[in-house]
MITIDREN-140908 format. One line per 2 residues: number of its first residue (from 0); for each residue x, z, y of C-alpha. Coordinates in steps of 0.05 Angstrom, whole numbers, plus 5000, padded with zeros to 4 digits. Layout:
NUM = X/Z/Y ~ ...
END
This chain:
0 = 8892/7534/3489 ~ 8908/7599/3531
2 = 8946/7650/3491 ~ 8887/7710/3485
4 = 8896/7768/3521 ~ 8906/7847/3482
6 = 8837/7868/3491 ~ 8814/7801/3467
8 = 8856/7816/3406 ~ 8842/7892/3404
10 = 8773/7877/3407 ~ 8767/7834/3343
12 = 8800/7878/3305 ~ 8765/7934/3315
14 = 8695/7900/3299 ~ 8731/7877/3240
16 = 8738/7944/3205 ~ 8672/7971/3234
18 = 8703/8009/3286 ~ 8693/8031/3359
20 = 8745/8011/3416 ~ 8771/8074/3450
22 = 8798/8097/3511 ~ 8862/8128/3484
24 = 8872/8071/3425 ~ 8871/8015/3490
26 = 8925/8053/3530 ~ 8968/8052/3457
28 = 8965/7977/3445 ~ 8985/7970/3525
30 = 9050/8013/3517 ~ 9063/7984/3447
32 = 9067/7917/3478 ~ 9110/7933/3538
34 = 9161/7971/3494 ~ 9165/7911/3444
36 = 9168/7863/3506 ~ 9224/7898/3539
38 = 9267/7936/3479 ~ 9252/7994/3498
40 = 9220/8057/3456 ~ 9163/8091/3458
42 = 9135/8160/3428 ~ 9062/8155/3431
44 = 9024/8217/3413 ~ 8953/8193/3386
46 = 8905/8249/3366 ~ 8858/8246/3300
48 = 8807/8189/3309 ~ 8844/8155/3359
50 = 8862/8099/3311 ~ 8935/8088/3318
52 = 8938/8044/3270 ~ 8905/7980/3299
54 = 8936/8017/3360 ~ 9005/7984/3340
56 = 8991/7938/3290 ~ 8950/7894/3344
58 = 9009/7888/3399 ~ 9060/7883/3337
60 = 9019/7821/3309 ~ 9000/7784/3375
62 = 9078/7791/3401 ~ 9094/7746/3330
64 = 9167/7776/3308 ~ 9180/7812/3243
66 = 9162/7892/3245 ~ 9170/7944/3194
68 = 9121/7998/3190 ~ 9148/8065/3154
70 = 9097/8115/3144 ~ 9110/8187/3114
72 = 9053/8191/3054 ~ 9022/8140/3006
74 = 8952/8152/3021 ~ 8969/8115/3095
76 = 9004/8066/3065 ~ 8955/8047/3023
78 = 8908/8044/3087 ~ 8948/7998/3129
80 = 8958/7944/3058 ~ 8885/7955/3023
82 = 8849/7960/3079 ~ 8877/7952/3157
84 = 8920/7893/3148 ~ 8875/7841/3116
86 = 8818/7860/3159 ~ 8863/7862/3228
88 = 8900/7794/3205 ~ 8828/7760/3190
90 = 8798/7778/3255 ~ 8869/7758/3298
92 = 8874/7687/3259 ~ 8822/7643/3308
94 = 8857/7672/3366 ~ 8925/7674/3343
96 = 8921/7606/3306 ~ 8965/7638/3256
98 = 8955/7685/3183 ~ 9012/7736/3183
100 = 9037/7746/3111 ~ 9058/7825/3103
102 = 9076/7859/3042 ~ 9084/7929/3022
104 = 9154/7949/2998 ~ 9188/8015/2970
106 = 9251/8045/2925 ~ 9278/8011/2878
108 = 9250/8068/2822 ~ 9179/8057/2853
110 = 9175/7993/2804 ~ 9171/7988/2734
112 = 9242/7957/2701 ~ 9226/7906/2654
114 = 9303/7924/2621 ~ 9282/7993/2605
116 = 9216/7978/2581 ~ 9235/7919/2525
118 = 9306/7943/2511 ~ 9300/8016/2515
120 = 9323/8077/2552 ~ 9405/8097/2551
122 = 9402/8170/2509 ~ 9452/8222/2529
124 = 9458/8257/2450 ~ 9480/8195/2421
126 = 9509/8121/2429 ~ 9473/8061/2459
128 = 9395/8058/2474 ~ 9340/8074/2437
130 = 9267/8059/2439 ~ 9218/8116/2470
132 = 9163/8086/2446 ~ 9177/8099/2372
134 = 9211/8159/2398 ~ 9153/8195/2436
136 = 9101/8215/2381 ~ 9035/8170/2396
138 = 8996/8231/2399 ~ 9034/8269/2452
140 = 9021/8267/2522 ~ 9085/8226/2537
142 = 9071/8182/2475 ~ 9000/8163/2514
144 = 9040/8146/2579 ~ 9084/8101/2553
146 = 9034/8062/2516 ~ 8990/8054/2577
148 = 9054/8027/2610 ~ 9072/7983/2564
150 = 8994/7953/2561 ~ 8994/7960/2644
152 = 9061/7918/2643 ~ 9021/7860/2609
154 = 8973/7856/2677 ~ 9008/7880/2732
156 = 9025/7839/2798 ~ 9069/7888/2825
158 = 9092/7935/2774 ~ 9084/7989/2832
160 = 9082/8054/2799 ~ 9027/8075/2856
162 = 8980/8020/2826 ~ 8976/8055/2760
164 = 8910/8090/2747 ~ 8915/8144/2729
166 = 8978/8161/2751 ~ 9030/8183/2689
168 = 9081/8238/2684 ~ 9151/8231/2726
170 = 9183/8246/2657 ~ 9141/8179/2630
172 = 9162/8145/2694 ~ 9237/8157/2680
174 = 9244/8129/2616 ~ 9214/8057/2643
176 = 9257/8058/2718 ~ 9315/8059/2741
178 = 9353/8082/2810 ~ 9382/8032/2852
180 = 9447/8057/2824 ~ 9434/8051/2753
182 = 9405/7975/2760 ~ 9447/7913/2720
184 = 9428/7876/2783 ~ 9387/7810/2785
186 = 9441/7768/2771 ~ 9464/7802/2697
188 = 9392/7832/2678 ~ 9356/7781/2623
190 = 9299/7804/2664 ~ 9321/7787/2733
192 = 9276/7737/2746 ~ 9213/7772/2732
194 = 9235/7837/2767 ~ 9186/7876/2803
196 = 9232/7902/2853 ~ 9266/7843/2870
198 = 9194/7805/2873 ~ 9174/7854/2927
200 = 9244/7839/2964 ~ 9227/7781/2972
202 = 9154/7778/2989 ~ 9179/7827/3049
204 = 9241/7773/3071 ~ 9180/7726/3080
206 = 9124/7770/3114 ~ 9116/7780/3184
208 = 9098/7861/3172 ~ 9137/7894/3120
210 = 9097/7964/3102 ~ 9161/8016/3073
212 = 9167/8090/3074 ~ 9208/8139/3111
214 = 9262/8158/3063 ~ 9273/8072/3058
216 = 9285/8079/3121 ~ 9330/8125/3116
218 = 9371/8096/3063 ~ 9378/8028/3098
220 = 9401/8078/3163 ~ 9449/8122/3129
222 = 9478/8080/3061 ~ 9504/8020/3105
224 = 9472/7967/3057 ~ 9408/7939/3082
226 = 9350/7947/3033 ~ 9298/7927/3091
228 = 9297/7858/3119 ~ 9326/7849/3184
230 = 9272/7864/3227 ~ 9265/7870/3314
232 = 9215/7914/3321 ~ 9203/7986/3279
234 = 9141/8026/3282 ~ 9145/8096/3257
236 = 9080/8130/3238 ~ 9069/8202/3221
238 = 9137/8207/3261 ~ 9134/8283/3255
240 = 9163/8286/3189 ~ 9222/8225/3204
242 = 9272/8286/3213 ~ 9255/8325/3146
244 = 9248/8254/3106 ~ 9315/8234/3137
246 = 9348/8308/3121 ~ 9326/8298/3051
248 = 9357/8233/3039 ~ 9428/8261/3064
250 = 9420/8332/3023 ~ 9462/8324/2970
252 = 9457/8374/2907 ~ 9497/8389/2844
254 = 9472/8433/2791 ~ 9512/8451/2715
256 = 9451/8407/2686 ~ 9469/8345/2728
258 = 9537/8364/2718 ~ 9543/8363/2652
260 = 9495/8305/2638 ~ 9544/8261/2668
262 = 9596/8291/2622 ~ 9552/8273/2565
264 = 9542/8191/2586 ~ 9616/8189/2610
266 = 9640/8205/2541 ~ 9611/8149/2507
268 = 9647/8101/2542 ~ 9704/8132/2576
270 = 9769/8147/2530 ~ 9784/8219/2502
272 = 9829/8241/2551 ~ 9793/8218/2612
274 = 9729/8252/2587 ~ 9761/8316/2567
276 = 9784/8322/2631 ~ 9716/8311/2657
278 = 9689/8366/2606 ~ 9740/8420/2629
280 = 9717/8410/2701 ~ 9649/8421/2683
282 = 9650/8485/2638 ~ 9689/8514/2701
284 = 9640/8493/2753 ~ 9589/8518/2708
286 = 9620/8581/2699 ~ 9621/8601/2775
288 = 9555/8574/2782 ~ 9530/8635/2745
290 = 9566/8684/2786 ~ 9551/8658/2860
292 = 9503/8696/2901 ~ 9455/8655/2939
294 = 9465/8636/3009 ~ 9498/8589/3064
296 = 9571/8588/3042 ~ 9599/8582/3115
298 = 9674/8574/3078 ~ 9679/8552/3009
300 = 9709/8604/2964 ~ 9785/8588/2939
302 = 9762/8596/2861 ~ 9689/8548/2879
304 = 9734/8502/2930 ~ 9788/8503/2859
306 = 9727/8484/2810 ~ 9704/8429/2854
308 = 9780/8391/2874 ~ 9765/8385/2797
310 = 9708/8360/2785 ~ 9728/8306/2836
312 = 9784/8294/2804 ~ 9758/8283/2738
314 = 9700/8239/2760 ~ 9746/8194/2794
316 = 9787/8195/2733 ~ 9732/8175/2691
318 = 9706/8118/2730 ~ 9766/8086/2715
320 = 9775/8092/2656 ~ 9691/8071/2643
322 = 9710/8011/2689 ~ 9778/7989/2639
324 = 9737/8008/2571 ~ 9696/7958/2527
326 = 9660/7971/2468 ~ 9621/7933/2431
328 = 9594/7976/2379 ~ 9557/8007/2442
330 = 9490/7979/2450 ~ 9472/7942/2506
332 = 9534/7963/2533 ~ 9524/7943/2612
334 = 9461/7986/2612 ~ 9499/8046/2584
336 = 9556/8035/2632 ~ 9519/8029/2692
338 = 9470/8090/2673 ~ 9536/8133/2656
340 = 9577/8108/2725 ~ 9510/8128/2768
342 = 9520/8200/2744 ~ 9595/8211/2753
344 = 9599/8176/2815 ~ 9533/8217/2840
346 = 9575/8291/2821 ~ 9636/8259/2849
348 = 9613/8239/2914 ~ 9567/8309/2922
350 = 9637/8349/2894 ~ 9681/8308/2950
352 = 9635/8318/3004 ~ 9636/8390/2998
354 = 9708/8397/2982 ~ 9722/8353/3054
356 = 9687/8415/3086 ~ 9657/8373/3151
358 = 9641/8416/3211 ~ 9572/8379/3209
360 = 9542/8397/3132 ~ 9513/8461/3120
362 = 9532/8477/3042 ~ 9495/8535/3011
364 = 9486/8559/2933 ~ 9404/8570/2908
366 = 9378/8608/2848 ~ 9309/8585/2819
368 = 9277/8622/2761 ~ 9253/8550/2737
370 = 9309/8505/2756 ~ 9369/8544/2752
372 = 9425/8548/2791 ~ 9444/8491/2851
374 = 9497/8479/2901 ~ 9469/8443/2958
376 = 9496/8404/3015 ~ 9460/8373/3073
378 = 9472/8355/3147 ~ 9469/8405/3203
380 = 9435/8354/3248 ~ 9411/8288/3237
382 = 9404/8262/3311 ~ 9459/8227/3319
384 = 9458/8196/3260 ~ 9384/8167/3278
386 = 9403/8161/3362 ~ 9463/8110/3324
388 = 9426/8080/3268 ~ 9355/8080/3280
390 = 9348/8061/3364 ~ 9410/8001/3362
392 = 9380/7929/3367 ~ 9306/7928/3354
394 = 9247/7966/3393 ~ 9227/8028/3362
396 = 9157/8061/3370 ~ 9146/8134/3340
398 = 9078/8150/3334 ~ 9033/8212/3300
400 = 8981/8264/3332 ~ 9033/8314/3348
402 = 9101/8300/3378 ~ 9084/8333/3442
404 = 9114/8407/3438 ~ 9099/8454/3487
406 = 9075/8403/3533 ~ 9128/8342/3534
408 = 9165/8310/3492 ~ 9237/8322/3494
410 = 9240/8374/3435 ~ 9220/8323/3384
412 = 9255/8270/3427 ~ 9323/8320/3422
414 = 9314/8326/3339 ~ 9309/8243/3337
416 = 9371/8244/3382 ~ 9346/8219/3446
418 = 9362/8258/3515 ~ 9306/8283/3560
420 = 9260/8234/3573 ~ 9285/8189/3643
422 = 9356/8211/3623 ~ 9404/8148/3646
424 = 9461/8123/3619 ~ 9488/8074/3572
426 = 9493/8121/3510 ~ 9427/8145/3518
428 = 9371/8091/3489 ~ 9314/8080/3542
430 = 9252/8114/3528 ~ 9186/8140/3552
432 = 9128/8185/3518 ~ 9055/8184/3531
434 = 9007/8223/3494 ~ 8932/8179/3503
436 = 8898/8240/3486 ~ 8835/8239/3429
438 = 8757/8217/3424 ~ 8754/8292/3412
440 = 8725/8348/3461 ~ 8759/8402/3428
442 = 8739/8451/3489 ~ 8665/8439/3468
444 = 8674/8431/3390 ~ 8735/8486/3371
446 = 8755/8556/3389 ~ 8827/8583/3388
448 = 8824/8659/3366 ~ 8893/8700/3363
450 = 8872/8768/3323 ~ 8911/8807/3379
452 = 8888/8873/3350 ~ 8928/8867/3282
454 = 8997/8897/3275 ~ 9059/8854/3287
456 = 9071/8824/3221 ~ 9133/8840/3178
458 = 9160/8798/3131 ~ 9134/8810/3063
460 = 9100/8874/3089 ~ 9032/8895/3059
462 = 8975/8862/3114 ~ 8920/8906/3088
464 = 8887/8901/3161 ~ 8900/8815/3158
466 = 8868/8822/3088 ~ 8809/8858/3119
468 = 8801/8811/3178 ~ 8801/8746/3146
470 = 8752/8778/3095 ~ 8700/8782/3153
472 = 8715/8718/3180 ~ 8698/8680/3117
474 = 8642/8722/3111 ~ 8620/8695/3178
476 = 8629/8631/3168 ~ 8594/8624/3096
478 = 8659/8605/3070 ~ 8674/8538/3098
480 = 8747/8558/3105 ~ 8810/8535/3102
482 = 8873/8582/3094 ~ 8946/8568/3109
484 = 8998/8609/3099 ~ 9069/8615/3115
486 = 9089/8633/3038 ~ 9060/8616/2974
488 = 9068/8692/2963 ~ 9019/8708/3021
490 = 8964/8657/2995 ~ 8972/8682/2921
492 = 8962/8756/2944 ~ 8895/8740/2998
494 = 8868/8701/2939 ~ 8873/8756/2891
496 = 8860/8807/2933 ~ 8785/8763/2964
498 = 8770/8732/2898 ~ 8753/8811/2874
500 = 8721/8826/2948 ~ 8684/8773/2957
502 = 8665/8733/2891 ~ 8604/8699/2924
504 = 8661/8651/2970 ~ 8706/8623/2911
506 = 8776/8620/2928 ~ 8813/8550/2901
508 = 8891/8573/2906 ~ 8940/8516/2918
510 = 8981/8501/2853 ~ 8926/8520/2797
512 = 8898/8448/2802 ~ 8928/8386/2830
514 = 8930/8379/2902 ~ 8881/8322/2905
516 = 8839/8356/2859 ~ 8826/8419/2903
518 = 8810/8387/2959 ~ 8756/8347/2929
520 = 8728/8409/2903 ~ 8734/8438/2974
522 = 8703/8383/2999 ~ 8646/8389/2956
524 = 8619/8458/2959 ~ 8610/8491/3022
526 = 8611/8566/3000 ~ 8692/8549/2970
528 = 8754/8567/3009 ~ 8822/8537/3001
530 = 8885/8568/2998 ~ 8954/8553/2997
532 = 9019/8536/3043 ~ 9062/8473/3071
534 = 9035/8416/3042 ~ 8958/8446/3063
536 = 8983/8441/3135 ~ 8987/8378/3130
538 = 8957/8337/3077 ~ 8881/8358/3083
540 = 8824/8315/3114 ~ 8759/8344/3110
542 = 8705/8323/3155 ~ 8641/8347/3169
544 = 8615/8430/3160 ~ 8651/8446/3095
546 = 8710/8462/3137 ~ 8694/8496/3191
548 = 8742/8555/3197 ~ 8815/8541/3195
550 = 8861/8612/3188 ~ 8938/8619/3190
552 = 8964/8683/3175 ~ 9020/8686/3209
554 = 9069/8643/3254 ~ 9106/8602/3208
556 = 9173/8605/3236 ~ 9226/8592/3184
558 = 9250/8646/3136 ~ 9312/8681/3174
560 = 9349/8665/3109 ~ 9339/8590/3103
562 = 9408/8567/3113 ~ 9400/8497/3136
564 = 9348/8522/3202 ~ 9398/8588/3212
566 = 9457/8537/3213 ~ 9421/8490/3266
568 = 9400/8552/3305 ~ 9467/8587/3301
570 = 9495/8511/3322 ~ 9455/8514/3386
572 = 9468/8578/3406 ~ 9539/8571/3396
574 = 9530/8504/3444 ~ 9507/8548/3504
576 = 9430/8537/3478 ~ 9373/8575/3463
578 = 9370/8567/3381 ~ 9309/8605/3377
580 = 9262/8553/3422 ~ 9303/8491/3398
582 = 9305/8507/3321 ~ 9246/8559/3303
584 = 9202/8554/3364 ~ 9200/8483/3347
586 = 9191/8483/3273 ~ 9124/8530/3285
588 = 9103/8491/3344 ~ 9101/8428/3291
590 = 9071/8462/3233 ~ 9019/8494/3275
592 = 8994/8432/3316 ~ 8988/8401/3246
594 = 8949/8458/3210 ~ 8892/8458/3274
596 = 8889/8388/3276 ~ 8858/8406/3196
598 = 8800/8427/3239 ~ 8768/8377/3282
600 = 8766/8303/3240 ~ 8704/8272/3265
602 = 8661/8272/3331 ~ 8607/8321/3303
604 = 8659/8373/3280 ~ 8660/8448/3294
606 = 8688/8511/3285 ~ 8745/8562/3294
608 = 8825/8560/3279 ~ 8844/8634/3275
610 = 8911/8652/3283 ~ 8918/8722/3250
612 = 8987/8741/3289 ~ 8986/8771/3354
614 = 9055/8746/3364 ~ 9019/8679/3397
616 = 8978/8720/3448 ~ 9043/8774/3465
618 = 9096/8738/3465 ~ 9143/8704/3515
620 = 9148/8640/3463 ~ 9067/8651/3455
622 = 9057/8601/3513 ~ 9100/8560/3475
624 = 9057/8553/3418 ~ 8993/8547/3450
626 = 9020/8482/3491 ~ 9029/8455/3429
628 = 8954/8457/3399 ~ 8897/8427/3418
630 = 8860/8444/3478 ~ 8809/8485/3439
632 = 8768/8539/3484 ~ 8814/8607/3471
634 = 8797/8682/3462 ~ 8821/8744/3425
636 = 8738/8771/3422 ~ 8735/8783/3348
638 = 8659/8803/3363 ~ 8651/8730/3401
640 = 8687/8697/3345 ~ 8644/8726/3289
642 = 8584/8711/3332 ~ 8602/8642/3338
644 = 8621/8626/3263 ~ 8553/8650/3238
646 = 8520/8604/3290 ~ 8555/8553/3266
648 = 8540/8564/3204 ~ 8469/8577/3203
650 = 8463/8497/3248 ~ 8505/8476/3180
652 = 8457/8510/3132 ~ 8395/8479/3162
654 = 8429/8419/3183 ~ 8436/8406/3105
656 = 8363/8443/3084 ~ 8339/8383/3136
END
């Protein structure tokens, strides 16, 4: 039998989950297979409704090695395993002769641990474990979350905490998981053999497609110890947020509550001198933790640098004395142990890496009403670390609707640590980008309007004349609209501020219901607006006329005080570069392609993304900006615009009177 050919392949998968073969989705699977075939990688910029998806799994399945897909958010995830998988895998099986196994697999707190849940939870106030099921009252909200876990334990497959419904509390979660850190490990857990986590190990060792996350990824890049199976070819999706996923993972952060948490596990088992010592260190550290003044700390000061040589020191101390000290009286002692080393060796590696001072971390001190003080610690630049770790020995494809910035792609290629695009050598990994465009005629179904006529914005300066503008724009558009701003300051004050102007348009304000919440009731109503800042960028998929206007308020660079972005900009301009374009430029170019691409989500969509700035129409970096959006017809006619979103409107209103 001949081997069938992509668009064979392509083709039966797409009438397997209903949907129609595209243009843009061919020319994916055709570079998706020549990367894989010759180890090379590939950026692929897909626009909404391209379907990426079948774009790479196809090629991935029909080539037959193993492949780990990382996505950034659940709600994919759950796509590709629930619903893209089965289907593509079904349809490819007569023509591949084969019925690739995949699996979906996460963190090792993701998964319910069958230890904490029978024996109970290691307490901090006194010795040994105790039971949080007689210790939550039944009535309480956390009482009613660990029952339903305990009853949801009884039927799960997967113990996945993501296939609980409804979800329960991350307080809940905690008392029945554990890090990867605190685990007994298979091998000296009574409940080894039943472990969730370790089940979904090893239904990924035995799948052909192994579904993970970004920040697994980046702990089997950066910790050295593999948690994914070895795998030869890696698929990326939603690639614009690798960088911030992988940042995360490598920010380390001590704070007096952490601090002296592991000062209250450590004395149960170390010995009295060893934890003393520990308990010093910590009422020091705590005590300059309330007199630091937030900011980068570009040198540590001598009395912080002082505080943390002890804390080190102490931690190190204690560890070894927890790892000489037995004591039986303590129950379930290895639990206890292992719970108590995973928070002294967490402060002492955070406390060491700051003390070492590397050229290459960016250490700063935060002050949050809520949470307190922090001392944080993260890397200036994670590029190498990924050009090392992520590009060695397996084909890598990075995929998403916008990693084209400015019109190419070597400004996300430079943050993954790849050189301009046909750079040769042998320390630069071979790649290409092509962006295969979208089923989308944004010229014909969006407009691009830049309020030029507004003042410059200043930050946190009173916008009375923004307020007033997107008042009339809403007006125009019958609601319909979607706001995103660059500060959850700036969407609390529009909401207040147009809730009492215009009460006829309700205003749903990110953070007064849960996120998925609001945008079900967004989707449901057309009059209803919805406002609110980073995740909305992002994270909302509306189709059809209830979004139909899409407003930023401003460009959202990054605050000139952010420490980690000032540090990378300083970096590059120190390196001969321009910080501004690399760092800033970049980070707004990203945020913005994301927050249009809210607009347009099906063929039959229409409407405006106003941009209430008139930085991106004056200047130099405006062009910039504009490269990076969708092709969307553009004006600065506030008359035309207005025009245009009441037309739209009125074909919505009697499109659903009809």
């Amino acid at each position: 039998m001949t081997k069938p050919s992509l668009p064979e392949l392509l083709h039966a998968a797409v009438t397997a989950v209903g949907g129609t073969e595209r243009p843009g989705q061919v020319a994916m699977a055709e570079a998706v297979a020549e990367a894989i075939d010759d180890g090379s990688h590939l950026l692929v910029q897909a626009g909404t409704g391209t379907g990426k998806s079948l774009g790479y799994l196809v090629p991935a399945l029909a080539h037959g090695e193993r492949v780990v897909v990382a996505t950034a958010t659940l709600a994919l995830q759950r796509q590709l395993v629930e619903r893209d998988l089965p289907r593509t895998v079904e349809s490819l099986h007569p023509l591949l002769r084969r019925r690739p196994e995949f699996a979906m697999l996460k963190g090792r707190s993701n998964y319910l641990c069958l230890h904490r849940l029978h024996e109970g939870v290691p307490q901090d106030e006194e010795e040994g474990l105790f039971d949080q099921f007689e210790a939550a009252a039944p009535t309480s909200k956390l009482g009613q979350d660990l029952l339903r876990v305990r009853d949801w334990a009884d039927e799960t497959e997967t113990g996945d905490r993501d296939d609980l419904t409804p979800g329960i509390s991350d307080r809940a979660w905690a008392q029945v998981s554990v890090s990867s850190r605190e685990c007994l490990g298979a091998s000296k857990c009574a409940y080894g053999a039943e472990c969730f986590a370790e089940m979904a190990r090893e239904r990924a060792k035995l799948s052909e497609v192994v579904v993970t996350n970004h920040a697994l990824l980046a702990i089997d890049a950066i910790e050295g110890a593999p948690v994914l199976p070895q795998h030869e070819v890696l698929i990326v999706d939603e690639a614009h947020e690798l960088v911030s996923r992988v940042t995360g993972v490598a920010t380390g952060e001590l704070t007096p509550g952490q601090v002296n948490r592991a000062v209250r596990r450590a004395a149960k088992l170390a010995n009295e001198k060893a934890a003393d010592q520990l308990q010093t260190a910590a009422e020091g550290f705590e005590r300059l933790m309330e007199l630091a003044l937030p900011g980068r700390l570009e040198e540590i000061p001598e009395d912080l640098s002082y505080a943390l040589m002890a804390l080190r020191d102490a931690c190190r101390t204690v560890i070894s004395a927890i790892g000489t000290t037995r004591d039986k009286s303590v129950q379930d002692e290895d639990a206890v142990r292992k719970q108590a080393l995973a928070s002294v060796e967490n402060v002492h590696d955070v406390a060491e890496r700051i003390t070492n001072g590397s050229e290459w971390d960016v250490v700063w001190y935060e002050r949050h009403d809520r949470f307190g003080a922090s001392l944080r610690v993260a890397p200036m630049s994670v590029s190498g670390l990924l050009r090392e770790k992520l590009f060695a020995d397996r084909s890598v494809v990075l995929t998403s609707a916008t990693l084209k910035l400015g019109g190419d792609f070597n400004g996300v290629g430079a943050s993954l640590g790849l050189a301009p695009e046909g750079t040769e050598g042998d320390d630069f990994p071979k790649w290409k980008g092509i962006d295969v465009g979208s089923p989308f005629d944004y010229r014909r179904q969006g407009i691009l309007y830049v309020a030029k006529h507004l003042a410059r914005p200043a930050r946190d300066g009173d916008r009375a004349d923004m307020l007033d503008e997107l008042t009339e724009l809403i007006q125009a558009a019958g609601g319909r609209t979607l706001g995103l701003f660059s500060s959850m300051r700036g969407a609390q004050v529009a909401a207040e501020v147009l809730r009492s102007r215009i009460p006829e348009f309700p205003i749903l304000l990110q953070g007064e219901e849960t996120l998925g919440e609001l945008i079900k009731n967004f989707a449901a109503d057309p009059k209803t607006c919805l406002f609110g800042t980073l995740s909305l960028w992002q994270g909302v998929d509306v189709p059809g006329p209830n979004c139909q206007l899409v407003v930023m308020d401003k460009i959202p660079f990054p605050r000139p005080d952010d420490p980690l972005m000032s540090a990378r900009q300083k970096a590059v301009e120190e390196a001969g570069g321009n910080g501004f374009m690399a760092v800033a430029a970049t980070h707004a170019a990203l945020l913005m392609a994301q927050g249009a691409g809210r607009l347009v989500r099906a063929s039959g969509d229409r409407g405006v993304v106003a941009v209430l700035d008139q930085r991106l129409a004056t200047a130099r970096y405006g062009g910039y900006l504009k490269a990076s959006l969708p092709d969307f017809w553009y004006t600065t006619d506030r008359n035309q615009v207005r025009k245009s979103l009441a037309a739209i409107d009125a074909a919505a209103k009697q499109a659903e009177a009809g």
